[in-house]
Each structure stands twice: as structure tokens, then as C-alpha cells.
N, C-alpha and C positions, 0 to 999 in steps of 0.2 A: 392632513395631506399624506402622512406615510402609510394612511390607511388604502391609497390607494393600488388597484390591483395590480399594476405593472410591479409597483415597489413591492409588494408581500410577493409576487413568485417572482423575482431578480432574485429579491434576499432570501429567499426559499431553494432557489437554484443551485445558489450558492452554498446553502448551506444544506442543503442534501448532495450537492457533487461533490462536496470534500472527499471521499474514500475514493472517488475516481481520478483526483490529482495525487493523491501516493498510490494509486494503481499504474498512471500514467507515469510518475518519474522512474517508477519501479521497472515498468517496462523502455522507457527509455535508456536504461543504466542497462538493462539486459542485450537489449537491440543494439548499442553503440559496443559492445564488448563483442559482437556475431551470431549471438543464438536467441532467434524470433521466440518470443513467449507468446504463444498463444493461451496457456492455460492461466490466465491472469485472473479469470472470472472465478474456476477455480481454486485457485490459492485466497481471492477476496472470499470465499464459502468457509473456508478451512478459516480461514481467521476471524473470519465472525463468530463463528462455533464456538474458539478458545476463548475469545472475549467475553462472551455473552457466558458462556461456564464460567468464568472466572468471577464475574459481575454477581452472577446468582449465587454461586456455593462461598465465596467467602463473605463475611460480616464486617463490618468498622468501616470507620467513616470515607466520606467519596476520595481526599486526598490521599490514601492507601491505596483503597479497592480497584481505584480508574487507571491508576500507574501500572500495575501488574496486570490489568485487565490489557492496556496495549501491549506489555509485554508479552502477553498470553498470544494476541495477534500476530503479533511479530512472528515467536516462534511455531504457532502454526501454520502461518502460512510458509515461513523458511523452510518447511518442512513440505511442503507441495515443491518448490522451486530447488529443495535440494534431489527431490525425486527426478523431474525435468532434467536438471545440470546433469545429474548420471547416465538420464539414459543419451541425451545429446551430446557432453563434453565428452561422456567416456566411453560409451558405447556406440556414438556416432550414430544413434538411432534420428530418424527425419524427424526435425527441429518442428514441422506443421503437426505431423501426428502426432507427436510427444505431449505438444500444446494441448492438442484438444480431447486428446485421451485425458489428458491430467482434469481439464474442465468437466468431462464426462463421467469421469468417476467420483468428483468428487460435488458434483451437481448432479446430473441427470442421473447414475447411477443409483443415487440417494445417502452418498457416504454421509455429506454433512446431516441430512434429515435423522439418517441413522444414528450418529451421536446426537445429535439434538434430543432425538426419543429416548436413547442411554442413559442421558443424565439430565430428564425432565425440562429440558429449557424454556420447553413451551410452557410451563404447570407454573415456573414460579417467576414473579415480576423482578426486573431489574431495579432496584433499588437506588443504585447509583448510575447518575449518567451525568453529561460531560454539558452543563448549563449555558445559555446566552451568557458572552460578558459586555457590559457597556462601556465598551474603550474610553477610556479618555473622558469619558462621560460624556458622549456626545453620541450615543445610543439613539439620541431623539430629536437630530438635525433635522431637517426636511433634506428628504428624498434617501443622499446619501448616507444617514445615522443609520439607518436599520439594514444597509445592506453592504456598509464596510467598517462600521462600530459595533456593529449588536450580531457578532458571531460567536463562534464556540473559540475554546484554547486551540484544537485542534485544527481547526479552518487558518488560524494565524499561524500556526505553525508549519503547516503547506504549501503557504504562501512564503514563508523564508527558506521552506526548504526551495522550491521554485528558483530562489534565486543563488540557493549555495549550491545546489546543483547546475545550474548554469555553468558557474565561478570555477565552480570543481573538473567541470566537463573540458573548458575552453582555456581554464586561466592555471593550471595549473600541471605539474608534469605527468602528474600521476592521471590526470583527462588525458592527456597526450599520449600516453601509453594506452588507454582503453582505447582511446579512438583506434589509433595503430592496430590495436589487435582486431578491432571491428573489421576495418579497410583492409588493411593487408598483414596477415597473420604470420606470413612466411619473411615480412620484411622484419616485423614485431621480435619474432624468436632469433633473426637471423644477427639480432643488437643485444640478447639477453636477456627482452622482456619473455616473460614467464606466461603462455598462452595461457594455457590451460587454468592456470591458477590466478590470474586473471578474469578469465572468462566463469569460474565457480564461483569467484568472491562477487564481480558484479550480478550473476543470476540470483545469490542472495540475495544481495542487497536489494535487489529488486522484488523479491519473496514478502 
């Protein structure tokens, strides 16, 4: 039964859109602080890069290699969205071109191909990668085992982020400060809150 097609691409969907729900909360947390990220596609280029070097050039086992490899993600892609935050938060360059120059350079221009080529990524296999796990051991329910039991660490961890982002957005002060800054920045500074440093911390976070 779980052989069938609907269920392999549900659970397929799922489990190839995982990098597009931390693209989405990432850009969420950008957009609710004031500053449109359009270079999202972008900064997910730049962190694939780091990941995927980090994956190949270092050795030992996946519980090492896979942790630093997200790390490696993390901050390459912080490193696209800290580029973004300067030219938008501090040099007030347009929040749309900023976006998509950032995408363009570091896609269509060929930055990321170009490291790729630097440090052979295409030449050597990834060794460690981030495996199905069977929840609960029920990996092999009908219908629903294979497409909300039989994912990766990472797919579950999107999903709680999902919701502590939520929590954090609505339920909490330090949301109520982003939002503010989002909606109205001149009410935000005019109580204390800190735009600007605000608005850098969430483009990371969103990075």
C-alpha cells in the first residue's frame, strides 16, 4: 500500500522541501523585521557550497561531519544576508535590487559553480549524508508511516522550528518588538527598541 504513487511523491515532497521551509522561516523573520529578502535563492546557493565542502573535505564518522556541515551552511549563508543587511539596513540601498543582485551573483553569476570548481565538489562523493529515520517505528504504517515517520532529522526539526517560530513571532516580547519594527519603525525607536540592530539580527537569522 505505501508503495503507492500518491504516497512516494507526498513523502518525496516532503522530504525534498525541507530546505524550502528554513528558506521560508528565514525569510519570514527577515520580512516581519522590514527588509524583503529576495536573495534567498541565493544565500540557499552559498550554503549548499559550505555544506557540501565541509561534507567532502573533512573525514569521521556522519555524527561529526553532518553537524559542522550545517554549521558550515549556517554560516555561509549568514554571510550572503550579512552582505544584503548592509547594503539595505545601512546603506539604504533598494531592499528588491539588493535581493536579487545578491541571487545573481551568487547563482547566475556563477559564484557558487565557481567554488564548487575551487574545491572539487563535483569530483568527490559525499560520504555522509543525513539518513531516513523510522519514528517511533512506525516508518511502515499505511499511508501515513512513510510520509510523517520515515523522514530525515532535519525535516523534524523544521517542523518544530515551525512552531517555535510561531511562539517567538506572536507569543513572546521580543516578536512584539520585530513586529513593531516591521509595521511601524518610527513608533518601535520612538519606545527604545533598537531598529536597526533588530532588523541585522533578524536578516541573519534569516541567512
Amino acid at each position: 500500500m505505501n508503495d503507492n504513487l500518491f504516497i512516494v511523491v507526498f513523502a518525496a515532497a516532503i522530504y525534498y522541501g525541507t530546505p524550502l521551509v528554513y528558506a521560508a522561516l528565514g525569510e519570514i523573520l527577515a520580512e516581519r523585521s522590514g527588509v524583503i529578502n529576495l536573495g534567498v535563492e541565493g544565500m540557499m546557493l552559498l550554503g549548499a557550497v559550505g555544506a557540501c565542502w565541509v561534507a567532502t573535505s573533512i573525514d569521521g564518522p556522519a555524527g561529526l561531519v553532518l553537524p559542522i556541515a550545517v554549521i558550515a551552511a549556517m554560516l555561509f549563508a549568514a554571510g550572503g544576508a550579512l552582505i544584503h543587511a548592509f547594503l539595505t539596513i545601512t546603506l539604504r540601498v533598494n531592499q528588491i535590487i539588493s535581493g536579487l543582485a545578491l541571487t545573481i551573483f551568487a547563482g547566475v553569476a556563477g559564484v557558487s559553480s565557481y567554488l564548487a570548481g575551487l574545491w572539487d565538489l563535483g569530483q568527490s562523493p559525499v560520504a555522509n549524508q543525513f539518513g531516513r529515520m523510522d519514528l517511533f517505528g512506525w516508518g511502515d504504517l499505511p499511508v501515513l508511516g512513510p510520509i510523517l515517520f520515515n523522514q530525515t532529522l532535519l525535516t523534524y526539526i523544521s517542523w518544530l522550528l515551525v512552531v517555535l517560530t510561531s511562539i517567538y513571532i506572536f507569543r513572546t516580547r521580543w516578536g512584539l518588538q520585530l513586529r513593531a519594527v516591521g509595521e511601524s519603525p518610527q513608533t518601535a525607536d520612538s519606545v527604545g527598541v533598537a531598529v536597526q540592530r533588530s532588523r541585522y539580527l533578524h536578516v541573519l537569522a534569516g541567512g
